[in-house]
OpenMM code with the backbone's topology and positions (N, CA, C; nanometers):
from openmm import Vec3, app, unit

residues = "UNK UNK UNK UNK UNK UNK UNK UNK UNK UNK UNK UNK UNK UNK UNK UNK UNK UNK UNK UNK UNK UNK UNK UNK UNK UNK UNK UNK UNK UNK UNK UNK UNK UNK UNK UNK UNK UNK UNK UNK UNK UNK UNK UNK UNK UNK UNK UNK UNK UNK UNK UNK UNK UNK UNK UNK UNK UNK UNK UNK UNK UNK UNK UNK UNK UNK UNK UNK UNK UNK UNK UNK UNK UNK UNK UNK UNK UNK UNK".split()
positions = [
    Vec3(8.9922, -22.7402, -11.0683),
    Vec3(9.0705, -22.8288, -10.9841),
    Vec3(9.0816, -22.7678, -10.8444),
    Vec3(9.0819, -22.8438, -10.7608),
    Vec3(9.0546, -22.8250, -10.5664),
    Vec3(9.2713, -22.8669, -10.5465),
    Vec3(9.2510, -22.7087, -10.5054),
    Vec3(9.4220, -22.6899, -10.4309),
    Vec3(9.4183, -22.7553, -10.2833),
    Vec3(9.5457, -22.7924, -10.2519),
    Vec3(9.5598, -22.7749, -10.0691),
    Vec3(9.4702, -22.7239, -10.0305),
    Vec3(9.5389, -22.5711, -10.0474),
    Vec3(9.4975, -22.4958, -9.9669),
    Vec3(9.3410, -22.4520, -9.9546),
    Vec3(9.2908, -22.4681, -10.0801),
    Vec3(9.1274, -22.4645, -10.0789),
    Vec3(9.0781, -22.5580, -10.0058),
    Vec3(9.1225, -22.7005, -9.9909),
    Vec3(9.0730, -22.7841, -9.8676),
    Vec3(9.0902, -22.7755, -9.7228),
    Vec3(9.1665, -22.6582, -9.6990),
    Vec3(9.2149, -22.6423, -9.5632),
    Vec3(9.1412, -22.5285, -9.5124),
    Vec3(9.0729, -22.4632, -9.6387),
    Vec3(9.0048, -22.3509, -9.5858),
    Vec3(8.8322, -22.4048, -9.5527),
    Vec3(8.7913, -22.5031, -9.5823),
    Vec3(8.7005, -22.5624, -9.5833),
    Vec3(8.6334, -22.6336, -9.3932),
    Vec3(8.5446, -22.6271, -9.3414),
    Vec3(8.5128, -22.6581, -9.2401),
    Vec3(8.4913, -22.7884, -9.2179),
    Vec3(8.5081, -22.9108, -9.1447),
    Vec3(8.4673, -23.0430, -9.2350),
    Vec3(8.3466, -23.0972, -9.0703),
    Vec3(8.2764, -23.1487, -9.1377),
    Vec3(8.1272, -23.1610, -9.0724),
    Vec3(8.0687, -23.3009, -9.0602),
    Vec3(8.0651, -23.3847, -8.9808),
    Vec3(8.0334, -23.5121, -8.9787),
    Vec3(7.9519, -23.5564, -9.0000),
    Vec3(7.8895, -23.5819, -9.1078),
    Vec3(7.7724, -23.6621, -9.2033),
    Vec3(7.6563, -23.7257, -9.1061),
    Vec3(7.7141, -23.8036, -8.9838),
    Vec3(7.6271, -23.8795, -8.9056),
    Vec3(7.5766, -23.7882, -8.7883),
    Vec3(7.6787, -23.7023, -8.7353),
    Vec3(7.6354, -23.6373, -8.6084),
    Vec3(7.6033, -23.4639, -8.6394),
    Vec3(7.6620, -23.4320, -8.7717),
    Vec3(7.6168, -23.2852, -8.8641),
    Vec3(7.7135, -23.2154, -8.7385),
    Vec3(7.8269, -23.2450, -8.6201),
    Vec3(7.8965, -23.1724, -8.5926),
    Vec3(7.9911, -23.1394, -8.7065),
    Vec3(8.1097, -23.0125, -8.6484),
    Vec3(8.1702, -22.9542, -8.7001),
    Vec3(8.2754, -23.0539, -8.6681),
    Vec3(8.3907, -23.0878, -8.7039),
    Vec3(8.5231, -23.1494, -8.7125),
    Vec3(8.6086, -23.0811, -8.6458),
    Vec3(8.6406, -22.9886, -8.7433),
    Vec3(8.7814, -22.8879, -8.7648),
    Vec3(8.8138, -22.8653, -8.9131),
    Vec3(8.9095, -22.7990, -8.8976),
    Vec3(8.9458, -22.8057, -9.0481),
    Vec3(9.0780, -22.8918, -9.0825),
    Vec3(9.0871, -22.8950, -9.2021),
    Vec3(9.1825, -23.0230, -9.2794),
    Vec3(9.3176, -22.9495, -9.1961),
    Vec3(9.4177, -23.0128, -9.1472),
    Vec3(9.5744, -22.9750, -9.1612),
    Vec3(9.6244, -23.0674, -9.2455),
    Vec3(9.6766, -23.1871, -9.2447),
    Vec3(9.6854, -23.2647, -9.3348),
    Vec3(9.6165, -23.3963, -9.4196),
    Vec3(9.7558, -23.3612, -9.5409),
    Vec3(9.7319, -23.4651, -9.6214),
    Vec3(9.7696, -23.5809, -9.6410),
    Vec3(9.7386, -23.7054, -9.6575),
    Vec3(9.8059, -23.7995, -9.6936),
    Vec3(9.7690, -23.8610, -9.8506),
    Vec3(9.9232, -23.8088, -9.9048),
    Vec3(9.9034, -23.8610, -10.1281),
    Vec3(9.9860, -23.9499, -10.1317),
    Vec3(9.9589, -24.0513, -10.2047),
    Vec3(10.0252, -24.1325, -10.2864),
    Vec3(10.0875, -24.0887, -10.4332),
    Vec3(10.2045, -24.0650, -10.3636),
    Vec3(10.2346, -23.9406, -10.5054),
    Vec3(10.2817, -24.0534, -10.6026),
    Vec3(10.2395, -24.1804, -10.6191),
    Vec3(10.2654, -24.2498, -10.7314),
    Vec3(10.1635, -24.2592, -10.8364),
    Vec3(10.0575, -24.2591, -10.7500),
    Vec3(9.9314, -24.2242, -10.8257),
    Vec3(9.8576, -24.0634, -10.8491),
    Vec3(9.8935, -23.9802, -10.7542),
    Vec3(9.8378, -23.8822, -10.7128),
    Vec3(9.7374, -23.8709, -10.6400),
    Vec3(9.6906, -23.9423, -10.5631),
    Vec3(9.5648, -23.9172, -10.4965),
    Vec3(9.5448, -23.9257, -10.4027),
    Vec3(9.4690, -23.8786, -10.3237),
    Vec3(9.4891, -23.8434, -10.1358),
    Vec3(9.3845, -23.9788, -10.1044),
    Vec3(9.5042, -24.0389, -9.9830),
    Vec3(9.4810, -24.1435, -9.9233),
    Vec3(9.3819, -24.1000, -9.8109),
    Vec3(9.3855, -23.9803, -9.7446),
    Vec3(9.3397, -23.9852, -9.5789),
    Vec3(9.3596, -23.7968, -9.5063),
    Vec3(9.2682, -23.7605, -9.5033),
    Vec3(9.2988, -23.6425, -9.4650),
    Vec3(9.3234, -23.6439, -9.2983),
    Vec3(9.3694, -23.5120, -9.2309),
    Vec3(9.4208, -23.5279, -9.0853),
    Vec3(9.3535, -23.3966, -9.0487),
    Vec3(9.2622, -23.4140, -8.9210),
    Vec3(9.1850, -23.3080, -8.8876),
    Vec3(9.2212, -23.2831, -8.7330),
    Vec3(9.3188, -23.1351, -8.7028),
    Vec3(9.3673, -23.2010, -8.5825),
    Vec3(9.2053, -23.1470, -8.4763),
    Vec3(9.2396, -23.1908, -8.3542),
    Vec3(9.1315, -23.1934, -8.2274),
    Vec3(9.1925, -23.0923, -8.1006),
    Vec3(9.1076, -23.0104, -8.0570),
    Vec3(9.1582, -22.9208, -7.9444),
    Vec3(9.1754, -23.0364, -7.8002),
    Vec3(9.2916, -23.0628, -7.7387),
    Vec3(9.2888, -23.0803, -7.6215),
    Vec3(9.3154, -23.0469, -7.4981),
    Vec3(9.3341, -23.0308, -7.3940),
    Vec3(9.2949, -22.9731, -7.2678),
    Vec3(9.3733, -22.7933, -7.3097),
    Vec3(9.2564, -22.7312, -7.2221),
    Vec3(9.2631, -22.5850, -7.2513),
    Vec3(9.2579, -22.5318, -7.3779),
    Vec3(9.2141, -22.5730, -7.4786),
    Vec3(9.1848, -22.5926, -7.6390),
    Vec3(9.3156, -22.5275, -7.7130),
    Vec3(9.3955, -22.6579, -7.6451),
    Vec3(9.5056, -22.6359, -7.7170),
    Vec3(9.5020, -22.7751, -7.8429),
    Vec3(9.5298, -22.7362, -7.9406),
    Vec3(9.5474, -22.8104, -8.0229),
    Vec3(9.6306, -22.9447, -7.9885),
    Vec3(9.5999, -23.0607, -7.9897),
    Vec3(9.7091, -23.1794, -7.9611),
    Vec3(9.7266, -23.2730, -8.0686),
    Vec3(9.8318, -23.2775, -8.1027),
    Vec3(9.8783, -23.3990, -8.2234),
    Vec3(9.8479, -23.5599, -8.1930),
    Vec3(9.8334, -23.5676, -8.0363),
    Vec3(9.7675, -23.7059, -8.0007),
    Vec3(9.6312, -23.7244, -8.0125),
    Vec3(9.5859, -23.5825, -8.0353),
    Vec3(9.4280, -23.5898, -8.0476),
    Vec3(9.3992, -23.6051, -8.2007),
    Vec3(9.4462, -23.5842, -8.3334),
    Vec3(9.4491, -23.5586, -8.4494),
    Vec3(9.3456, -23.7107, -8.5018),
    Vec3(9.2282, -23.6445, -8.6111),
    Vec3(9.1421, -23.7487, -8.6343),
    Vec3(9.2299, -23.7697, -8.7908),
    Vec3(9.1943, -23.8888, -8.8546),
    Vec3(9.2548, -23.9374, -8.9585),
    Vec3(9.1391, -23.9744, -9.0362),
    Vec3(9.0770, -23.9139, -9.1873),
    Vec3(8.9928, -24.0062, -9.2045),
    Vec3(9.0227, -24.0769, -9.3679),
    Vec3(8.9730, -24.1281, -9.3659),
    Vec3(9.0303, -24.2280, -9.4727),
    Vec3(8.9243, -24.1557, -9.6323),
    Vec3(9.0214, -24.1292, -9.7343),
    Vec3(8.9677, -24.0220, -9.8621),
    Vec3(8.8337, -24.0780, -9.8845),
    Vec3(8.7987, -24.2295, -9.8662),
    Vec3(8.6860, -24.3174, -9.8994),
    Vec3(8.5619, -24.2613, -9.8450),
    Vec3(8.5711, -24.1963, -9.7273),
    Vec3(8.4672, -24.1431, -9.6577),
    Vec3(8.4889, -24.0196, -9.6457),
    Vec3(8.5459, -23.9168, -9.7513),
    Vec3(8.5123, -23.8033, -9.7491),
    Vec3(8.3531, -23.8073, -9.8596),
    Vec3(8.2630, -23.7331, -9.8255),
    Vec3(8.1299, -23.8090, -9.9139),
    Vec3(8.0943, -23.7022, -9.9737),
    Vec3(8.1002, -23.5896, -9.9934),
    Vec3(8.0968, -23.4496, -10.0707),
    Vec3(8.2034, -23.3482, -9.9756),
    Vec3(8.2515, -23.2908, -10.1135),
    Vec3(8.3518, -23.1342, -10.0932),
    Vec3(8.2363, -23.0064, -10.1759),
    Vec3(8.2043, -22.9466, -10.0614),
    Vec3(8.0830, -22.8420, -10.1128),
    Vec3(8.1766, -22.7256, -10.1143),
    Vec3(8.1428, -22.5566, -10.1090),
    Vec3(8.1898, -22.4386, -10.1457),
    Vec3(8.2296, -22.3813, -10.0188),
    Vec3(8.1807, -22.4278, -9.9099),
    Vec3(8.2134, -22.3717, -9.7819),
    Vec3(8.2608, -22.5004, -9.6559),
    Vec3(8.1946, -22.5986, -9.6993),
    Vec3(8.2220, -22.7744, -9.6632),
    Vec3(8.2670, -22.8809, -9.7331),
    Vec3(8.3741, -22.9898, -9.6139),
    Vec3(8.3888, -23.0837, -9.6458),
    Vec3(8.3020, -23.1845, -9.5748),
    Vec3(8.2318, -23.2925, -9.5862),
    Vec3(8.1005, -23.3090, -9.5470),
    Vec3(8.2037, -23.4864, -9.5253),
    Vec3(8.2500, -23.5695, -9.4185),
    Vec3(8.3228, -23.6516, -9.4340),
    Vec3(8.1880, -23.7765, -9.3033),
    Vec3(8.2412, -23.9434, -9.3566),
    Vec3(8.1372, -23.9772, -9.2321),
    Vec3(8.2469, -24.0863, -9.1935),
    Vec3(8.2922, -24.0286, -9.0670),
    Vec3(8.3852, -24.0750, -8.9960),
    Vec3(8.3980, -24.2155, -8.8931),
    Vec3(8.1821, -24.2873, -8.9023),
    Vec3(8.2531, -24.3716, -8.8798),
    Vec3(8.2291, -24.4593, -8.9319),
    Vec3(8.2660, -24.6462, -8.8905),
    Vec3(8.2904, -24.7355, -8.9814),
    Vec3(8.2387, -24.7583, -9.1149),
    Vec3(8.0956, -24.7843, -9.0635),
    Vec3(7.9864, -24.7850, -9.2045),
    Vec3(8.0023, -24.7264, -9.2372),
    Vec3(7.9900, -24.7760, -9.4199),
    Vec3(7.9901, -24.6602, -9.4781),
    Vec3(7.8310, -24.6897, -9.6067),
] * unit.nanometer
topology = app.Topology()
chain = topology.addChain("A")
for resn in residues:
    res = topology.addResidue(resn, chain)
    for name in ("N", "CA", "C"):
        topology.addAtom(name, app.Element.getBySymbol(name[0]), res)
């Protein structure tokens, strides 16, 4: 079984453009069901400071493999 924190240690890499993301900060679970709705990858903005207005959201549907060192997600519409 895949912890938090094992997903946060993970690099996440965009399927279409093979850039790097960032890594996971948050989660979004439906703790009625248990299962993660949408992970939150925040984005460096000016002076690579981290900004919470910059934060990508992607929806669990398009995370498309969790490998040993990657989360491999395709962020955009198509899927």
């Amino acid at each position: 079984m895949l912890k938090n924190f094992d997903l946060r240690q993970k690099r996440v890499i965009d399927v279409d453009t093979a850039e790097a993301v960032g890594f996971i900060r948050d989660m979004d679970i439906d703790f009625e069901t248990g299962k993660i709705r949408s992970v939150t990858i925040p984005q460096k903005g000016i002076l690579g400071i981290l900004s919470p207005s910059k934060n990508v959201t992607v929806p669990w549907e398009r995370v498309v493999a969790i490998g040993s060192e990657f989360v491999i997600v395709k962020r955009s519409e198509e899927i």
